[in-house]
C-alpha positions in Angstrom: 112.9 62.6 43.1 116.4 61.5 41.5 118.1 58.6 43.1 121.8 58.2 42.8 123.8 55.1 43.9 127.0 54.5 44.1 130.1 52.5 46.4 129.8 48.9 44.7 132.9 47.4 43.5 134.8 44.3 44.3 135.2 42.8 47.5 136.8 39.6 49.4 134.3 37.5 51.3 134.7 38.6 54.6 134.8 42.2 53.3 132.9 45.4 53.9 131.2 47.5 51.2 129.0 50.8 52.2 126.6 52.0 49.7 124.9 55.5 49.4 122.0 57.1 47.6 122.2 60.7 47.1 118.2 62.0 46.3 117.7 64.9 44.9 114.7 66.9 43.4 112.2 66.9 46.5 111.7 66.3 49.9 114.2 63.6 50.9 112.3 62.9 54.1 108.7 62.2 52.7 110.2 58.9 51.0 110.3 55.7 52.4 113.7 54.2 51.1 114.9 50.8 50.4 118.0 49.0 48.8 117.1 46.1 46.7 119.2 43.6 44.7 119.6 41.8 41.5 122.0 39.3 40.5 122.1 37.9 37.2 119.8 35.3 36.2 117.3 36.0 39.2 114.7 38.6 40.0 115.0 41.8 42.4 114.7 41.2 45.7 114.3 43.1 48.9 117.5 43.7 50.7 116.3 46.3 53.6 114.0 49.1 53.6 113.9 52.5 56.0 111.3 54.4 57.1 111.1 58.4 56.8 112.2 59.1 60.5 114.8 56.0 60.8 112.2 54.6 63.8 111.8 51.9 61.6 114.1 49.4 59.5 113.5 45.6 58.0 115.8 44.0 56.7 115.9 40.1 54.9 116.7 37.4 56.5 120.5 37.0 55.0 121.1 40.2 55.6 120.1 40.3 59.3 123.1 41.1 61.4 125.6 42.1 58.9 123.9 44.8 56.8 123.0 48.1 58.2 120.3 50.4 56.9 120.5 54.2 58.0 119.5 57.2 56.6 120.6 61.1 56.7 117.8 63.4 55.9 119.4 66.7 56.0 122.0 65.1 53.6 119.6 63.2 51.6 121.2 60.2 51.3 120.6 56.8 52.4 123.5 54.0 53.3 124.0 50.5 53.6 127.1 49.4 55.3 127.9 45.6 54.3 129.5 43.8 56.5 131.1 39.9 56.5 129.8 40.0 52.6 129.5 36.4 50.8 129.8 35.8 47.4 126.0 35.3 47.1 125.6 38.9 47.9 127.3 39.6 44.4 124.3 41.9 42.6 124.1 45.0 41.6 122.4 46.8 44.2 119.5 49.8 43.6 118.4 52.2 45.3 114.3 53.2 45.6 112.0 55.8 47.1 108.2 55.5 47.8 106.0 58.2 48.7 103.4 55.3 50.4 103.8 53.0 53.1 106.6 50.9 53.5 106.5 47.7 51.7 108.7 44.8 51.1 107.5 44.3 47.1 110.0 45.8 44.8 107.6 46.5 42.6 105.7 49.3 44.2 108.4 51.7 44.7 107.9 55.0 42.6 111.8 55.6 42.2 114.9 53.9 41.3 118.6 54.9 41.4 121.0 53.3 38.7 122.0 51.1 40.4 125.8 49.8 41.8 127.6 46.7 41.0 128.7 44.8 44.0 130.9 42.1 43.2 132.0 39.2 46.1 134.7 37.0 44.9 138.3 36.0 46.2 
């Protein structure tokens, strides 16, 4: 599957961003999906993950309450809607399909978008 992310740019604190990841290639809905982060300096980290029907979302503690996970599968495209965003969510952001069970490691996703720059400064 191709992965395609896009909707970063720069944003106030306080502001809202909403991400996408447009798969193509093969079957959308077999995936588990994810958004992950890095920002310079530091490693990748999990940001919030989506099971194949939606039934299921996690999400990290930071991002708990002001981020939203969803997914569309007859689009094929995955979102996250940032909400009330601080500048230590400045990262760029990727995008990342696994065919196994969900997992929070990073490392054990099979695909990966380009990843999108968000930026969180006044």
């Amino acid at each position: 599957v191709q992965l395609q992310a896009s909707g970063g740019g720069l944003v106030r604190p306080g502001g809202s961003l909403r991400l996408s990841c447009e798969a193509s290639g093969s079957i959308f809905s077999s995936y588990v999906m994810g958004w992950f982060r890095q920002a310079p300096g530091k490693e990748r980290e999990f940001v919030a993950i989506i099971g194949r029907s939606s039934t299921t979302t996690w999400y990290t503690d930071s991002a708990k309450g002001r981020f939203t996970i969803s997914r569309d599968n007859a689009k094929n495209t995955m979102y996250l809607q940032m909400n009330s965003l601080k500048p230590e969510d400045t990262a760029v952001y990727y995008c990342a399909a696994r065919l196994g069970p969900a997992t929070l490691r990073w490392d054990l996703y099979d695909y990966w978008g380009q990843g999108t720059l968000v930026t969180v400064s006044s």
